[in-house]
C-alpha positions, 0 to 999 in steps of 0.5 A: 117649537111649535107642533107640526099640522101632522101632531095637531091632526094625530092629537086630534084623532087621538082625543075622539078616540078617548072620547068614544070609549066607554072606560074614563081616563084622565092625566096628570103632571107630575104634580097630579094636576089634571091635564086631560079627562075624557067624556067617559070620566065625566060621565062618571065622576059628575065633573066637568073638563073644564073644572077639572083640568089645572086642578090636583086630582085628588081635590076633584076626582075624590076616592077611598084611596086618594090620601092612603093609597093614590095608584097614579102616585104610585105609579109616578113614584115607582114606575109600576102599572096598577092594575085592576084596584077596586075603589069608590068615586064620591060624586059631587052630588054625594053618590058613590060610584064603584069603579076599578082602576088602572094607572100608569106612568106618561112618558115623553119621546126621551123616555122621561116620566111627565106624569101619569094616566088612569083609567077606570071603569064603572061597576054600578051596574054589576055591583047592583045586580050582585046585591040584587043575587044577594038579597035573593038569594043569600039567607044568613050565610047560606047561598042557594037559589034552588027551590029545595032550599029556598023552600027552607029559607022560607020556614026557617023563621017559624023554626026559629022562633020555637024551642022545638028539637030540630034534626038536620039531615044530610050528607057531609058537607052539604051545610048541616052546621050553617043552617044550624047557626041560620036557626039560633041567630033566628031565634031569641037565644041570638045573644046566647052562645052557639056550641058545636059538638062533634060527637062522632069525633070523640071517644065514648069515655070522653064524650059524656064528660064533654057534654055534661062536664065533671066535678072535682073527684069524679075520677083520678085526673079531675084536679077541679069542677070542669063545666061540660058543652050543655053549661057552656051553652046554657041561655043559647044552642047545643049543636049536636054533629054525628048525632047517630055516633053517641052510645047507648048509654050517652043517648039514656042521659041525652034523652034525660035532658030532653024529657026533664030538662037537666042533667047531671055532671059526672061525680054530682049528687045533684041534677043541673036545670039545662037551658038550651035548645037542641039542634042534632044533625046526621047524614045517615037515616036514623029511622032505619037506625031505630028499626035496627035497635041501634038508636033508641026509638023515645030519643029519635022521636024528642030529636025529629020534632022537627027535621030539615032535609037537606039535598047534596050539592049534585041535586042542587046544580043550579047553585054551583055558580052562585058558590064559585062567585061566593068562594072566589070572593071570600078567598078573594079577601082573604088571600088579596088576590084578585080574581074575578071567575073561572073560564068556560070549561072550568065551570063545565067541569066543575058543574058535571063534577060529582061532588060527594064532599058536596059544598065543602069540598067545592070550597076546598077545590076553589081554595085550591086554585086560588093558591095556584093561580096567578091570572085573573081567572081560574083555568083547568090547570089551576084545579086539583090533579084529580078534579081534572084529570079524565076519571080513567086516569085519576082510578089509574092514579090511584092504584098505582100510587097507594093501592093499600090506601086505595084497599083500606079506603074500599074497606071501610067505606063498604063497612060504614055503608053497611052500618048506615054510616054508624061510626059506633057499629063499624069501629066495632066491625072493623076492631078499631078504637072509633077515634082511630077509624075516625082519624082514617075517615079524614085522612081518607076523605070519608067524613 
């Protein structure tokens, strides 16, 4: 039968609308011969009309997912569109392009599939700028281009390359430990093992077996020789947490290692020779501590060779961006989701919003939304209650809902104030076990 002069004319204007939008398109037949490619997808892929069409597509038009995961296959298989799949494109010339596909099913007036159309975009240019803020501003695994921290980056490879204690400074969250692990990795104990200790978590009676390890005897329950953190990181970096935590007579055997490098196990007779380096961190001010006699004087100095101050996430506004996209693509991968921002007014609220769990509770907050969201970008709605809920509403929430909570909070929030955040001195204040006022601090939101 043969087209009627309306077809011929609607085909016509159909085709040079294809033809003058930016994003590729081609169809297949069932069989995933190419039938149509518009000059987009030339322009794209490097391949002309006229050698593609009559070819199969995964022959032509070549990609990452052609032989594991074809979408136009998929879609003629099921029936289902594919949306938003991120792929590369190899060239005839070599050059991979980074695209994002969509494909359907083609349909004819009877409602029968005859095959399948995609489409697909060119990311070369944001995937080159991405790189371009990454080289810039990404420096191990920290993210920042504020000139507090790139003044950092820029000293961290002297740091690194000495052996000198250094001591981080900061709030919780503000990335104590990632510039710890920056500074080992740096360092020519690279290959060595990296081990965290978080003093302020244990108890004092466990704390010093923890980092000095015991031998068979030293006390009722130790049934054989148990190597302590100090042994476990020897040839690499002791990362010591809460630092301001340890106890009197802790911080005489911490001061032990550093003057004479070795310490001795609970129930040896003998030192053992230590070879690690020390990196502490606190995020109280450990001068004021020494003024108060509640941090001994000789360790602070062996500690403060050298001291990295880190500024919290609301002085540091500038990066919150670079940290969204940072988050939304780590959860990205991590729970295959694909989303790729937050709207207008969620990045408002989240640059005005008052972090005291600076980067870390940003990531809790984006992790949050990325389980509640089900778009392609993150809305208010999406958020924690009390993020975006007005902060009268959330105070009003919160007395309402536990005021016992809310007092226990207020109270030991004021006492560790008042004690320059010493967990010690505050347990002690409060009358608790300091691994029970820990255990109130993280369900309170305190540490």
């Amino acid at each position: 039968m043969p087209i009627s002069e309306e077809k011929i004319v609607a085909l016509k204007h159909a085709n040079e609308i294809l033809n003058s939008i930016v994003e590729g398109v081609f169809t297949v037949d069932k069989n995933l011969k190419i039938t149509y490619l518009n000059t987009a997808a030339e322009r794209i892929t490097g391949v002309k009309q006229g050698d593609a069409i009559g070819h199969y597509c995964f022959e032509t038009l070549r990609s990452n997912l052609c032989e594991i995961a074809c979408p136009i296959k998929h879609s003629i298989k099921t029936g289902e569109n594919v949306v938003n799949n991120q792929v590369k494109i190899l060239r005839p010339d070599g050059k991979e392009i980074p695209v994002s596909i969509n494909a359907s099913v083609l349909k004819d007036e009877q409602g029968n599939i005859i095959g399948g159309v995609e489409t697909f975009r060119d990311f070369s240019a944001i995937e080159s700028l991405k790189k371009e803020i990454e080289q810039k501003y990404t420096y191990e695994d920290i993210i920042s281009k504020n000139h507090k921290i790139l003044e950092i980056f820029s000293i961290l490879p002297n740091i690194a390359e000495s052996e000198s204690t250094v001591l981080v400074q900061g709030q919780s969250g503000s990335g104590k430990e990632l510039f710890a692990r920056a500074i080992h990795n740096l360092s020519y104990r690279s290959k060595g093992p990296f081990v965290a200790v978080n003093c302020g978590a244990l108890p004092d009676n466990l704390l010093e077996s923890e980092l000095f390890g015991y031998k068979k005897g030293a006390f009722t329950d130790a049934k054989k020789d148990k190597p302590g953190r100090f042994e476990l990181a020897r040839g690499g970096t002791i990362f010591l947490d809460e630092v301001e935590s340890l106890s009197p007579s802790t911080q005489v055997k911490l001061l032990r290692v550093l003057q004479e490098k070795e310490f001795e196990p609970l129930g040896s007779t003998a030192p053992v020779k230590s070879d690690v380096r020390i990196i502490s961190a606190t995020k109280t001010c450990l001068n004021q501590l020494v003024k108060k006699d509640k941090f001994r004087d000789d360790l602070f100095f062996r500690l403060n060779i050298v001291r990295i101050e880190l500024p919290p996430l609301i002085h540091r506004r500038d990066d919150i961006p670079l940290l969204i996209n940072h988050f939304i693509e780590k959860f990205g991968h991590k729970m295959h989701k694909y989303i790729t921002g937050v709207s207008g007014d969620v990045l408002e609220l989240l640059m005005n919003y008052d972090y005291s769990g600076n980067v870390r509770e940003l990531e809790n907050i984006i992790e949050h939304a990325f389980v509640m969201c089900q778009e392609e970008i993150i809305q208010l709605k999406h958020l924690p209650p009390e993020i975006s809920l007005p902060q009268e509403s959330k105070n009003e929430v919160k007395e309402i809902t536990n005021p016992l909570e809310t007092t226990e909070r207020k109270t030991i929030k004021a006492t560790l104030e008042k004690h320059n955040w010493n967990k010690v001195e505050a347990a002690k204040a409060l009358n608790l076990h300091r691994s029970t006022l820990w255990r109130k601090m993280k369900k309170l939101g305190l540490t």
